[in-house]
N, C-alpha and C positions, 0 to 999 in steps of 0.2 A: 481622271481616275476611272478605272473599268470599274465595271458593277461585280460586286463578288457573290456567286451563289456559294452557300456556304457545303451545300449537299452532304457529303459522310460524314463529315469532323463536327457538325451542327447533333445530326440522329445521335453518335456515338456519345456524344459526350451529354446528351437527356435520357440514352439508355442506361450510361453508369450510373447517373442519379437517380433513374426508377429502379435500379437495382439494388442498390444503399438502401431503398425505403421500401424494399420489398416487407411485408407484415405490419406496415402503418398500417392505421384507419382512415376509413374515406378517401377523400382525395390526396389525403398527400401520400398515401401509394400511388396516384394515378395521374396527378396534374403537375408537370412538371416544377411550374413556380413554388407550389406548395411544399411539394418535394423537395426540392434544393433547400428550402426554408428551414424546413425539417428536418433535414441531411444535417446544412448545415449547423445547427445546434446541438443535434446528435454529435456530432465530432465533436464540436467545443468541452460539453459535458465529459468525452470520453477522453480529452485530451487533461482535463484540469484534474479527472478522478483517478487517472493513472497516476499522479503524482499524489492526490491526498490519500491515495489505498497505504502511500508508504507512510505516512502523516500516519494513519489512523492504524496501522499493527505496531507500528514503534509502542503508539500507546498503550495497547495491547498487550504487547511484549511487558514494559517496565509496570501495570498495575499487577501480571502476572509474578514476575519477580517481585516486587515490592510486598504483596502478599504472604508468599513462602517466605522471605527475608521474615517478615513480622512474627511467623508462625517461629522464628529459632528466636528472637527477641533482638531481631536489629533493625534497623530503618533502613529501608529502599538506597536514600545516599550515603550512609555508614558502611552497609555492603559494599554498594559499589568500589566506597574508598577503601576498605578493608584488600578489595581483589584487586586494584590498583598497586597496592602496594604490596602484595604478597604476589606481585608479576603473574598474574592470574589474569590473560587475556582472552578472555571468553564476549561473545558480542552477548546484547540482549534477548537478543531470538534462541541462540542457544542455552542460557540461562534461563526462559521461561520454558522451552521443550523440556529441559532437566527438571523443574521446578515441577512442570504436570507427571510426566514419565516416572523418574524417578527423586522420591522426595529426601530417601536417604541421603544420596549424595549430593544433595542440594544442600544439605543437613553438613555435609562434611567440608563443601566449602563455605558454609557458613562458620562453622571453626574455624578453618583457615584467615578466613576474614577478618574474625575478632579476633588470635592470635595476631595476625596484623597490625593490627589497631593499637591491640595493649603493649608489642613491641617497640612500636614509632614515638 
């Protein structure tokens, strides 16, 4: 087997990983190994909290809703089933922007909803 210098492809690829950790501290802005170390955790964190960010406004969303629902005298899952069934397809995120914005009409499908209800 020939001997392989690895020359560009070696530099290139411990410049992109001191580039990833540019505004670490200490070495691991500056020592490759450390760096990659650090990188690589970095990513892991930022790949696991892209998905719990949706995890945690869901939740967000429905204490938001769940709230104003109480504020008209119904429960978080009484609404929901109330809109269900009054073919009221509104997601939760728009229901909590309605609920802060405007409380009236949050108010209005909350009648809808227990109309619903006491129909079924």
């Amino acid at each position: 087997m020939p001997r392989v210098k690895r020359g560009n492809k070696r530099v290139q690829r411990r410049k992109k990983i001191l580039k990833l950790a540019k505004g670490y501290r200490l070495t691991k802005s500056k020592l490759h190994r450390s760096a990659k170390e650090s990188v690589d955790r970095a990513l892991r964190f930022a790949y696991r909290d892209r998905r719990n960010k949706k995890r945690d406004f869901r939740r967000l969303f429905i204490i938001r809703v769940g709230a104003a629902a109480r504020q008209n005298d119904l429960s978080y899952s009484r609404f929901m089933n109330g809109l269900k069934k009054a073919n009221i397809s509104l997601d939760r995120r728009v229901l909590a922007e309605i609920a802060v914005r405007d409380p009236e009409a949050f108010a209005r499908l909350t009648e809808r909803a227990k109309a619903a209800l006491t129909a079924a």
